[in-house]
TIDRENTOR-420993 format. One record per atom (N, C-alpha, C, O): residue in three letters; x, y, z. Coordinates in steps of 0.05 Angstrom, whole numbers, plus 5000, padded with zeros to 4 digits. Layout:
N
alaXYZ;...
END
This chain:
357
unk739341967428;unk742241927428;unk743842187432;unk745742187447;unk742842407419;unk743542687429;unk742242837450;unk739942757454;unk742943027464;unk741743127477;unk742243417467;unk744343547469;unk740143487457;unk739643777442;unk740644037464;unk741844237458;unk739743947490;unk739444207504;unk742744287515;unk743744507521;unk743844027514;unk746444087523;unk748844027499;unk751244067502;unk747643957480;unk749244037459;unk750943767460;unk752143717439;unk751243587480;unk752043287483;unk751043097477;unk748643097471;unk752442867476;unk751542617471;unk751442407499;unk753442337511;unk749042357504;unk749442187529;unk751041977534;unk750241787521;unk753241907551;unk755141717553;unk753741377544;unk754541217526;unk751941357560;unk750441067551;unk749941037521;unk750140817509;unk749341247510;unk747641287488;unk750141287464;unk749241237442;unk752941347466;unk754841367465;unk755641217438;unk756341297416;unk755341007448;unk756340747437;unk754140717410;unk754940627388;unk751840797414;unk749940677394;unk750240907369;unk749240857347;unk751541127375;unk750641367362;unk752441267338;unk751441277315;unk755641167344;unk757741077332;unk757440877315;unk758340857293;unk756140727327;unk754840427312;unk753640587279;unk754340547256;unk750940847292;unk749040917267;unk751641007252;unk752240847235;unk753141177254;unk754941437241;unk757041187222;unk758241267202;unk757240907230;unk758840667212;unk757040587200;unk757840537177;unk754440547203;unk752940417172;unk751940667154;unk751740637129;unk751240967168;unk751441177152;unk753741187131;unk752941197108;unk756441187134;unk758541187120;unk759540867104;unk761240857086;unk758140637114;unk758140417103;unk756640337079;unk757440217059;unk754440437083;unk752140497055;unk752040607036;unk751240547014;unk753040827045;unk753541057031;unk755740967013;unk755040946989;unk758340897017;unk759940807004;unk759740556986;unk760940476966;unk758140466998;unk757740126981;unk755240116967;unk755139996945;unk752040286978;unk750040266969;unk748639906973;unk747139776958;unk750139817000;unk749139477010;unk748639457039;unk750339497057;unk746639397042;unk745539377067;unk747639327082;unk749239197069;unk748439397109;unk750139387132;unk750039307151;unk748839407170;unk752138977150;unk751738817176;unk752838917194;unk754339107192;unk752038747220;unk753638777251;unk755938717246;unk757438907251;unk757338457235;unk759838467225;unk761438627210;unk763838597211;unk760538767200;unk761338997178;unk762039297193;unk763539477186;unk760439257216;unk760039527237;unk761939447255;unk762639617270;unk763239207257;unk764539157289;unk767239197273;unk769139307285;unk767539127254;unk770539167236;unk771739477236;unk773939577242;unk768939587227;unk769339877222;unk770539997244;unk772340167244;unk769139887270;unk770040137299;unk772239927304;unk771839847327;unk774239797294;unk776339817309;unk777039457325;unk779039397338;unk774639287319;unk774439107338;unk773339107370;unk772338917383;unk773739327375;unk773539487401;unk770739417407;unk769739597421;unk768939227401;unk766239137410;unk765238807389;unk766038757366;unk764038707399;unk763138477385;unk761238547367;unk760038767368;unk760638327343;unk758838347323;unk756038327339;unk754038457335;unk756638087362;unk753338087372;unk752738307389;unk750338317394;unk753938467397;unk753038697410;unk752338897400;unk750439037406;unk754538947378;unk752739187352;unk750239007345;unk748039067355;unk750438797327;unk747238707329;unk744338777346;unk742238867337;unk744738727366;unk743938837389;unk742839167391;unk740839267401;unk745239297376;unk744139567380;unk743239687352;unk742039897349;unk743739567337;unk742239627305;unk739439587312;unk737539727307;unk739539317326;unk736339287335;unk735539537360;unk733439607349;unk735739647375;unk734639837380;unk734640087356;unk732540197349;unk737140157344;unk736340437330;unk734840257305;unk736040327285;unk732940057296;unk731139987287;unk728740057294;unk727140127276;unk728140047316;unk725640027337;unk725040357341;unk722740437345;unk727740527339;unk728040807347;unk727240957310;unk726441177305;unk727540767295;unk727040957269;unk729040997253;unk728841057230;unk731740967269;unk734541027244;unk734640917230;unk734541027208;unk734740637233;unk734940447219;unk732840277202;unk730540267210;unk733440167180;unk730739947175;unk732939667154;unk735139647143;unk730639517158;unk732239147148;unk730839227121;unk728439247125;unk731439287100;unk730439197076;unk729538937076;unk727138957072;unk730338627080;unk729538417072;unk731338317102;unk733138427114;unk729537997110;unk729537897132;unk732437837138;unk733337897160;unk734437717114;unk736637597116;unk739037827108;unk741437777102;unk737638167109;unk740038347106;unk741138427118;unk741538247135;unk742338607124;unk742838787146;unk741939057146;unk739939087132;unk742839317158;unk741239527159;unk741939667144;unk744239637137;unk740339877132;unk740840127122;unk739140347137;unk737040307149;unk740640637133;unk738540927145;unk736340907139;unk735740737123;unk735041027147;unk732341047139;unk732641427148;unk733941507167;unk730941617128;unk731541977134;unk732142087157;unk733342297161;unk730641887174;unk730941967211;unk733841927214;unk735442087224;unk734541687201;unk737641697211;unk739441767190;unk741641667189;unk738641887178;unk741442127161;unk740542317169;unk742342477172;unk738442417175;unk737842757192;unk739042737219;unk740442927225;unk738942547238;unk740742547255;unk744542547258;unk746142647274;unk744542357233;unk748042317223;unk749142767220;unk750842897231;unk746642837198;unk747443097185;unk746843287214;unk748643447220;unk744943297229;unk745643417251;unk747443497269;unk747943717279;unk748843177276;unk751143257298;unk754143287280;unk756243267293;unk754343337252;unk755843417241;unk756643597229;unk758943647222;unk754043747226;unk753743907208;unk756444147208;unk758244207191;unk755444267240;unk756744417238;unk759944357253;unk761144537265;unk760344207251;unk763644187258;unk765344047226;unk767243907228;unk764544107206;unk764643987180;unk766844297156;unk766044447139;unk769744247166;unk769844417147;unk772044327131;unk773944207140;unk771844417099;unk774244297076;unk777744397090;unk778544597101;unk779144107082;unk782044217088;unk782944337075;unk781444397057;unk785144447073;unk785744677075;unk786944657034;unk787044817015;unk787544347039;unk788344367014;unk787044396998;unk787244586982;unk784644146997;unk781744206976;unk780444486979;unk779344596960;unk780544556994;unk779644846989;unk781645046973;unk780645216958;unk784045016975;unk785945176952;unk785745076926;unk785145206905;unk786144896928;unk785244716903;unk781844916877;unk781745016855;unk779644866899;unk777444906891;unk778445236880;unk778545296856;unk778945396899;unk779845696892;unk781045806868;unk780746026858;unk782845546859;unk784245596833;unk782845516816;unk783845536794;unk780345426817;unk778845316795;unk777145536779;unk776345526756;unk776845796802;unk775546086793;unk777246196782;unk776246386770;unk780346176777;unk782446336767;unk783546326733;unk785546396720;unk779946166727;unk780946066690;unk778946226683;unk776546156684;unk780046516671;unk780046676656;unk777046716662;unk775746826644;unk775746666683;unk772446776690;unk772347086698;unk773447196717;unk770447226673;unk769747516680;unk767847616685;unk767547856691;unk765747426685;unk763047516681;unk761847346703;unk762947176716;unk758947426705;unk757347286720;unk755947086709;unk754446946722;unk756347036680;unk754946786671;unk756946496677;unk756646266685;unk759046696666;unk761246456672;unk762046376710;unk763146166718;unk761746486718;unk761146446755;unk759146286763;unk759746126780;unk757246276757;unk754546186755;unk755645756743;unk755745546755;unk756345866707;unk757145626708;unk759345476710;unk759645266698;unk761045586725;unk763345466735;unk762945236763;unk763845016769;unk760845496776;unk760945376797;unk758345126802;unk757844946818;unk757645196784;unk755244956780;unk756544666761;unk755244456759;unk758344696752;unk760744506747;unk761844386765;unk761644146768;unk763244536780;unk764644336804;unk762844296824;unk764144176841;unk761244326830;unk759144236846;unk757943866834;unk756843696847;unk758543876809;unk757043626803;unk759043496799;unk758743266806;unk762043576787;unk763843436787;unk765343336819;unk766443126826;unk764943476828;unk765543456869;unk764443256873;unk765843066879;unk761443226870;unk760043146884;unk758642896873;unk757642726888;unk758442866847;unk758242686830;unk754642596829;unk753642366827;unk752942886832;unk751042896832;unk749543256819;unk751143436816;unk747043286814;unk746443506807;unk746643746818;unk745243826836;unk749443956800;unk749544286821;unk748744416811;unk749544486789;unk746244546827;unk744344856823;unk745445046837;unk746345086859;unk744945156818;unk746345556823;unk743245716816;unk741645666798;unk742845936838;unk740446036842;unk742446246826;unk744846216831;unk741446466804;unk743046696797;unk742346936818;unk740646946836;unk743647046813;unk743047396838;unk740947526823;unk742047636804;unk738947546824;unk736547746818;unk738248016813;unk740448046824;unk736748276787;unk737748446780;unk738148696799;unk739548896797;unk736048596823;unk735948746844;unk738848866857;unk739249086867;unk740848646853;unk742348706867;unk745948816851;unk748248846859;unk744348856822;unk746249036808;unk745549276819;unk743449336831;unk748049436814;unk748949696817;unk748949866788;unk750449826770;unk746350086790;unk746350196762;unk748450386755;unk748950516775;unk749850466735;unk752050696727;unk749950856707;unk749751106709;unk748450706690;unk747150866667;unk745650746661;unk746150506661;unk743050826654;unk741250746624;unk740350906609;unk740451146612;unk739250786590;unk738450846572;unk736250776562;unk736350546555;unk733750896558;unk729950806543;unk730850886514;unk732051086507;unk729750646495;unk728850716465;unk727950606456;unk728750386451;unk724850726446;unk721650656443;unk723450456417;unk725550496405;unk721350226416;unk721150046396;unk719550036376;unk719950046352;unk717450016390;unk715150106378;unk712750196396;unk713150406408;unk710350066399;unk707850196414;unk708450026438;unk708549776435;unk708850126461;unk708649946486;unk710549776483;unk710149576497;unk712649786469;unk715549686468;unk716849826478;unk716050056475;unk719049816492;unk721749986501;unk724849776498;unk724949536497;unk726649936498;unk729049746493;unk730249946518;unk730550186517;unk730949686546;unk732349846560;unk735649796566;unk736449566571;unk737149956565;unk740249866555;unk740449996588;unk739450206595;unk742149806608;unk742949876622;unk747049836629;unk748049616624;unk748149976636;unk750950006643;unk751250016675;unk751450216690;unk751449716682;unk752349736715;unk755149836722;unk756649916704;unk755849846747;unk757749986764;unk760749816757;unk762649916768;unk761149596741;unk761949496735;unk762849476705;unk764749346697;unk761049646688;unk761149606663;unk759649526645;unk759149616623;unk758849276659;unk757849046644;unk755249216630;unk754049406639;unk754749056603;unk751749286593;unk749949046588;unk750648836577;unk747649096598;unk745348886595;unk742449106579;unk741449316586;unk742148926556;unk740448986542;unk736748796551;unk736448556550;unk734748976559;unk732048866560;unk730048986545;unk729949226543;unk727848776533;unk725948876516;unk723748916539;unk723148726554;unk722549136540;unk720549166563;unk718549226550;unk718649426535;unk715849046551;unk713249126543;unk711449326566;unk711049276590;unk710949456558;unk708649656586;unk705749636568;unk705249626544;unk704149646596;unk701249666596;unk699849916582;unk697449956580;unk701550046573;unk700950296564;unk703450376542;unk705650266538;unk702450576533;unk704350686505;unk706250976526;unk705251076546;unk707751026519;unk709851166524;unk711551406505;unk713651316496;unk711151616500;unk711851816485;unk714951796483;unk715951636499;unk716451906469;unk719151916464;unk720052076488;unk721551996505;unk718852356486;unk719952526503;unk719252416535;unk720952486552;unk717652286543;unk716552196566;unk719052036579;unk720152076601;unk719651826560;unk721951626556;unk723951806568;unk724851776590;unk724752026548;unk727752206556;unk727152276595;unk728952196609;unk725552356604;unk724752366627;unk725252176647;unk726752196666;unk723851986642;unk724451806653;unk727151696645;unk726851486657;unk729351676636;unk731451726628;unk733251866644;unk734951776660;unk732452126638;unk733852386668;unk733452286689;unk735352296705;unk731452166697;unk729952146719;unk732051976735;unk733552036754;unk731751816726;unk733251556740;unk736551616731;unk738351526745;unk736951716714;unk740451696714;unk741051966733;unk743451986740;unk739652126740;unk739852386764;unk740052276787;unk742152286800;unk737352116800;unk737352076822;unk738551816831;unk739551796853;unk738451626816;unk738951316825;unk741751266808;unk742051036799;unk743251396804;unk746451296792;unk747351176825;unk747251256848;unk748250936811;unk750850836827;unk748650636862;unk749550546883;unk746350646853;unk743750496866;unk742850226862;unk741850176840;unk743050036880;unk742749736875;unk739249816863;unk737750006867;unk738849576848;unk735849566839;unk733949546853;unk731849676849;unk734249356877;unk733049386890;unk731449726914;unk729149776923;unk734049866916;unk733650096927;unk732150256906;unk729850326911;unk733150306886;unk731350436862;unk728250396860;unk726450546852;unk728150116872;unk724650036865;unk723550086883;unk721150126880;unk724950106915;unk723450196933;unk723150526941;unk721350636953;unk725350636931;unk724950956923;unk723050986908;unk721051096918;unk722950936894;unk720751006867;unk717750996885;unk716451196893;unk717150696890;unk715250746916;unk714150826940;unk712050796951;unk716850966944;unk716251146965;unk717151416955;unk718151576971;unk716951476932;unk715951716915;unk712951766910;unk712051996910;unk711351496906;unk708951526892;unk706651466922;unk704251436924;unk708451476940;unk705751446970;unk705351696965;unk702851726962;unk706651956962;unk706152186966;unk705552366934;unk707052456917;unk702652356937;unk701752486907;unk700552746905;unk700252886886;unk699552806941;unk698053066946;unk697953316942;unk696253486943;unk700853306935;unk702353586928;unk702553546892;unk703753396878;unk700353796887;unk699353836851;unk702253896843;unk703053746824;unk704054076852;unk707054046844;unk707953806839;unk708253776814;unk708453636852;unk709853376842;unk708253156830;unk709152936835;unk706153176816;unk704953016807;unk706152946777;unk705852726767;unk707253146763;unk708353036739;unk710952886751;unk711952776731;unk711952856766;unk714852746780;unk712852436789;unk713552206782;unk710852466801;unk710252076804;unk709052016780;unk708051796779;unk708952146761;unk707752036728;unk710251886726;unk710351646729;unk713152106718;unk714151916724;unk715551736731;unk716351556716;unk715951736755;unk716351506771;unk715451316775;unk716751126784;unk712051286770;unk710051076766;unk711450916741;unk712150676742;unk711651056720;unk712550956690;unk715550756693;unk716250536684;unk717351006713;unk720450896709;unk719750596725;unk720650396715;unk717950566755;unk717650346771;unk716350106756;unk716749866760;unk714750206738;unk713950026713;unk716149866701;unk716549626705;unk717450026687;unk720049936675;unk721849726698;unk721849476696;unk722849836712;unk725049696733;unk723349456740;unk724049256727;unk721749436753;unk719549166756;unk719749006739;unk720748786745;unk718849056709;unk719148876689;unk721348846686;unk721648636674;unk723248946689;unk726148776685;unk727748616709;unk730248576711;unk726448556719;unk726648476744;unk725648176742;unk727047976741;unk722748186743;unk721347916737;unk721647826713;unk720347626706;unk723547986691;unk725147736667;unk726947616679;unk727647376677;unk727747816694;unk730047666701;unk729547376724;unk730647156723;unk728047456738;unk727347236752;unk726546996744;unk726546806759;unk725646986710;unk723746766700;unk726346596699;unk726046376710;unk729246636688;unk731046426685;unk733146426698;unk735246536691;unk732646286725;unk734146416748;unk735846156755;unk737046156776;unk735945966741;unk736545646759;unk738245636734;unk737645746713;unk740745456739;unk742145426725;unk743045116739;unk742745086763;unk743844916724;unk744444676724;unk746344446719;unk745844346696;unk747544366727;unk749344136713;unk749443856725;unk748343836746;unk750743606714;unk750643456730;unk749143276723;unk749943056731;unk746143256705;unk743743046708;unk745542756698;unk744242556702;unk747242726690;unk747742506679;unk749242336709;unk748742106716;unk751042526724;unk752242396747;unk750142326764;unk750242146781;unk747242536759;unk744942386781;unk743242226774;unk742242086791;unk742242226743;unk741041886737;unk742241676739;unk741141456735;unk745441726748;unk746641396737;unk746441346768;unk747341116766;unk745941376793;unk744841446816;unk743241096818;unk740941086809;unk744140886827;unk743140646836;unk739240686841;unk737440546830;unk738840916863;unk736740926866;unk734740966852;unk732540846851;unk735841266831;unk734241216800;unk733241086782;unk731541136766;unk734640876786;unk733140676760;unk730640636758;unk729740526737;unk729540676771;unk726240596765;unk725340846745;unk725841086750;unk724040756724;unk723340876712;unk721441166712;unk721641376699;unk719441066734;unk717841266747;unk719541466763;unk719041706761;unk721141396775;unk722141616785;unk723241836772;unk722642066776;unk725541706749;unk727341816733;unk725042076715;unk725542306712;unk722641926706;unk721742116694;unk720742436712;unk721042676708;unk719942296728;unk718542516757;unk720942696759;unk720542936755;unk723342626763;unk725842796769;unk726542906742;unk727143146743;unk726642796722;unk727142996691;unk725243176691;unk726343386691;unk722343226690;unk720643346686;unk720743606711;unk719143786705;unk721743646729;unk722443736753;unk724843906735;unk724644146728;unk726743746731;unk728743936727;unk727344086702;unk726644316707;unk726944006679;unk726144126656;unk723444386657;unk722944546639;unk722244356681;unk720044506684;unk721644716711;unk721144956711;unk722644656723;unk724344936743;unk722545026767;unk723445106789;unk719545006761;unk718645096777;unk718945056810;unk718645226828;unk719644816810;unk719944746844;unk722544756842;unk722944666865;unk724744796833;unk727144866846;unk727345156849;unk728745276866;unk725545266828;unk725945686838;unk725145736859;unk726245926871;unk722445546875;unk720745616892;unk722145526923;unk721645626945;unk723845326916;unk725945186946;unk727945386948;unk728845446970;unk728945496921;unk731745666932;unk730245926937;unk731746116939;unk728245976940;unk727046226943;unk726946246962;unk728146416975;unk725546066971;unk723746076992;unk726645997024;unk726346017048;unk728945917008;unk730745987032;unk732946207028;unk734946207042;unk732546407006;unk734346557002;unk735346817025;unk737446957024;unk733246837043;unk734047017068;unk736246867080;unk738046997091;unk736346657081;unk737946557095;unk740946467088;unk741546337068;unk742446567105;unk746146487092;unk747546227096;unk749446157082;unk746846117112;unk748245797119;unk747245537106;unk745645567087;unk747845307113;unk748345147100;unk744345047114;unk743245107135;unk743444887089;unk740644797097;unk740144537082;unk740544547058;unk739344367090;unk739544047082;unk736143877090;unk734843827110;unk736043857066;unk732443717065;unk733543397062;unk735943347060;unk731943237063;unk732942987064;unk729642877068;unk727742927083;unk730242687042;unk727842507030;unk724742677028;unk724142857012;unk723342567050;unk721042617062;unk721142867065;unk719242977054;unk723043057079;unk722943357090;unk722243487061;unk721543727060;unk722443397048;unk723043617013;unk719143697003;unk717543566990;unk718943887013;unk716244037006;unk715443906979;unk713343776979;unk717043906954;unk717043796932;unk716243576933;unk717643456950;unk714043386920;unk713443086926;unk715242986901;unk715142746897;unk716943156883;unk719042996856;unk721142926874;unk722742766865;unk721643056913;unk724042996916;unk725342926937;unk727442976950;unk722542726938;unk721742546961;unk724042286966;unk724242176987;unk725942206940;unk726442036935;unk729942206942;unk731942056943;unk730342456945;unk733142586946;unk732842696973;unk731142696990;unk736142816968;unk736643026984;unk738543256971;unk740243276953;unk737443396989;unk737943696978;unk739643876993;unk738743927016;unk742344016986;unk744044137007;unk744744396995;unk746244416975;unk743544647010;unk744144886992;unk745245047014;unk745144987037;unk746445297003;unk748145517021;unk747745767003;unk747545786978;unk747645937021;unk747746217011;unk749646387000;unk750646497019;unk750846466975;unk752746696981;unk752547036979;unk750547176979;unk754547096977;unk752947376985;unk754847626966;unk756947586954;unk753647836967;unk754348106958;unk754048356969;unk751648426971;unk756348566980;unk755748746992;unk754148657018;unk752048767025;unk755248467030;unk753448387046;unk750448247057;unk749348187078;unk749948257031;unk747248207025;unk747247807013;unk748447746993;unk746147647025;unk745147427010;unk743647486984;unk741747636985;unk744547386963;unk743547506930;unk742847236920;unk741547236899;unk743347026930;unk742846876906;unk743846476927;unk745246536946;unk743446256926;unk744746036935;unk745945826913;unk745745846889;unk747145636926;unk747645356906;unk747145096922;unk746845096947;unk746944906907;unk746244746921;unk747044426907;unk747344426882;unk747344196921;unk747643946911;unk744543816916;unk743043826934;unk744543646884;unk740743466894;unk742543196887;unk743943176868;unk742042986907;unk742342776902;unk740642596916;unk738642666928;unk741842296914;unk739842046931;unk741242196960;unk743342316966;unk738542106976;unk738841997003;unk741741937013;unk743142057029;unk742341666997;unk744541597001;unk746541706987;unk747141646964;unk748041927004;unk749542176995;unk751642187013;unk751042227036;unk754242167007;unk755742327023;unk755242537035;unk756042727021;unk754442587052;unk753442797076;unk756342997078;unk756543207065;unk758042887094;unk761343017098;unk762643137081;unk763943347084;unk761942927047;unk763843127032;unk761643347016;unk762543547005;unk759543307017;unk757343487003;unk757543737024;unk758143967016;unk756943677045;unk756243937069;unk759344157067;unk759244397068;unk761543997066;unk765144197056;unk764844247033;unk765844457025;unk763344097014;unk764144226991;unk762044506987;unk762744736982;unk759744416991;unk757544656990;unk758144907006;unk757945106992;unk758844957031;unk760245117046;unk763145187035;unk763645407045;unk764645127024;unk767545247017;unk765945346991;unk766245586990;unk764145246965;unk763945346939;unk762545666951;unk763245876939;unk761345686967;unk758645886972;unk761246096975;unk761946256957;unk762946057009;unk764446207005;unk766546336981;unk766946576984;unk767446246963;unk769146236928;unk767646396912;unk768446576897;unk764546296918;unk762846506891;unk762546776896;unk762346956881;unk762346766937;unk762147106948;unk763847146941;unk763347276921;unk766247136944;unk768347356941;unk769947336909;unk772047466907;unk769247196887;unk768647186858;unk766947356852;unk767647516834;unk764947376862;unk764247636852;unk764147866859;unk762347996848;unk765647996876;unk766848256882;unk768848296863;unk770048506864;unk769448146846;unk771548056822;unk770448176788;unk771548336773;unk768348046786;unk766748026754;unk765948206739;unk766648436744;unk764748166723;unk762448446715;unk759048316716;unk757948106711;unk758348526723;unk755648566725;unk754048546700;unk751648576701;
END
């Protein structure tokens, strides 16, 4: 019905594409199979019921479509909401008003990045009337002003850090090894000399490309430590990583028609409650800044086989740090999920050029 290479829709093919894009938005709204009559109302009169009939039965035969039961009418089937979300995707953007609207919703007294995180994972489920995940920004992409090491006890450290922002984050860091006081003050100097005012990430890859070069007996007490300080920064890094997903929403997505089955509901609580496959989906697209949409079957996840999934990137200093995303049924508003996910992504980037760290 599309033609990929020209970015068109074939004139013949025209008519049928219109037909799928009215029971996409017919289903979706009602959650009831979608007759030819129902389809010929929708476009206008402007064609007969038996001729849409007619062409439901081809995009049946083609995969869009499928009859639940002999005497229904049609609903999508993933082929035909990945086609619906394709030729829409990207011409899909919030007016002008809902998006001012959404903007003022960051303007209640939010200072921090926890509160950003769950704000926006709020209106995402309230929008959308399904589950919103917020990936957090890894520590990588703070900006350090200061820290501070103070031994706890044996292979304990307490590291107090002060980003570029202010904000002070306290971590308990265990090391593989014991650590002297004075060693600590060093590594201390160390890193508040050279890496002030240094995203985390740059810090960890300095440090390692301190310690390729050990040949010179002069600087070998300098990769002691830097080995030690790269120790440290690492482990505070992968704490931070362990609770990275933040959530709202499960109640707007069990009450979800498709849910009810018991088996599923449990498969999808145990999913959310365990994290592991949602850290590993927003990860695994976090290079990327635009909008990205799994649907049913496409979902690597076999808990989320039964949804769909719509996430976007936002960013810092240029950098993609972190995404959000809506999980709902299949049968999802596509239109208003794809504006709302795209206008929130944009709100959180430039919210946090705002916050503290």
């Amino acid at each position: 019905m599309y033609n990929y290479n020209t970015g068109r829709r074939d004139k013949k093919e025209e008519r049928k594409s219109r037909v799928l894009e009215h029971v996409v938005h017919a289903y979706v709204s009602t959650a009831v199979p979608v007759s030819s009559k129902t389809v010929a109302a929708r476009m206008g009169g402007n064609i007969s019921s038996a001729t849409v009939r007619n062409i439901m039965g081809e995009l049946e035969e083609e995969g869009y479509v499928e009859q639940p039961h002999t005497s229904a009418g049609r609903i999508p089937t993933h082929s035909g909401y990945r086609y619906y979300v394709d030729i829409t995707k990207d011409h899909i953007r919030l007016r002008k008003k809902e998006a001012e609207r959404l903007a003022r919703e960051y303007n209640w007294r939010i200072r921090t990045i926890k509160e950003v995180i769950e704000r926006t994972s709020f209106l995402i489920s309230r929008e959308l009337h399904n589950a919103g995940i917020v990936m957090w920004p890894s520590i990588e992409d703070f900006y350090l002003k200061h820290m501070e090491l103070v031994k706890v006890r044996t292979e304990t450290v307490l590291v107090i850090l002060v980003t570029m922002t202010n904000a002070v984050k306290n971590y308990i860091v265990r090391l593989e090894r014991d650590i002297e006081k004075a060693q600590l003050e060093k590594i201390t100097n160390y890193i508040n000399t050279n890496h002030e005012h240094s995203a985390f990430s740059r810090i960890a890859a300095e440090l390692r490309s301190t310690l390729e070069d050990t040949s010179d007996s002069d600087r070998q007490d300098a990769a002691g430590i830097a080995r030690s300080a790269l120790a440290i920064i690492d482990s505070i890094i992968h704490e931070k990583m362990e609770n990275e997903i933040y959530w709202e929403g499960l109640d707007y997505f069990m009450g979800e028609a498709e849910f009810q089955d018991v088996s599923i509901t449990r498969r999808l609580l145990q999913m959310f409650s365990e994290r592991d496959d949602l850290i590993r989906l927003m990860r695994k697209e976090l290079p990327y800044r635009g909008i990205k949409v799994h649907i049913g079957e496409e979902n690597s996840c076999k808990m989320l086989k039964e949804c769909s999934v719509i996430t976007s990137g936002y960013t810092l200093h240029g950098r993609t740090v972190g995404r959000i995303g809506v999980i709902g049924p299949t049968r999802m508003d596509y239109d208003h999920a794809l504006r709302t996910v795209s206008c929130l992504s944009d709100l959180i980037s430039l919210k946090l050029r705002e916050i503290d760290w």
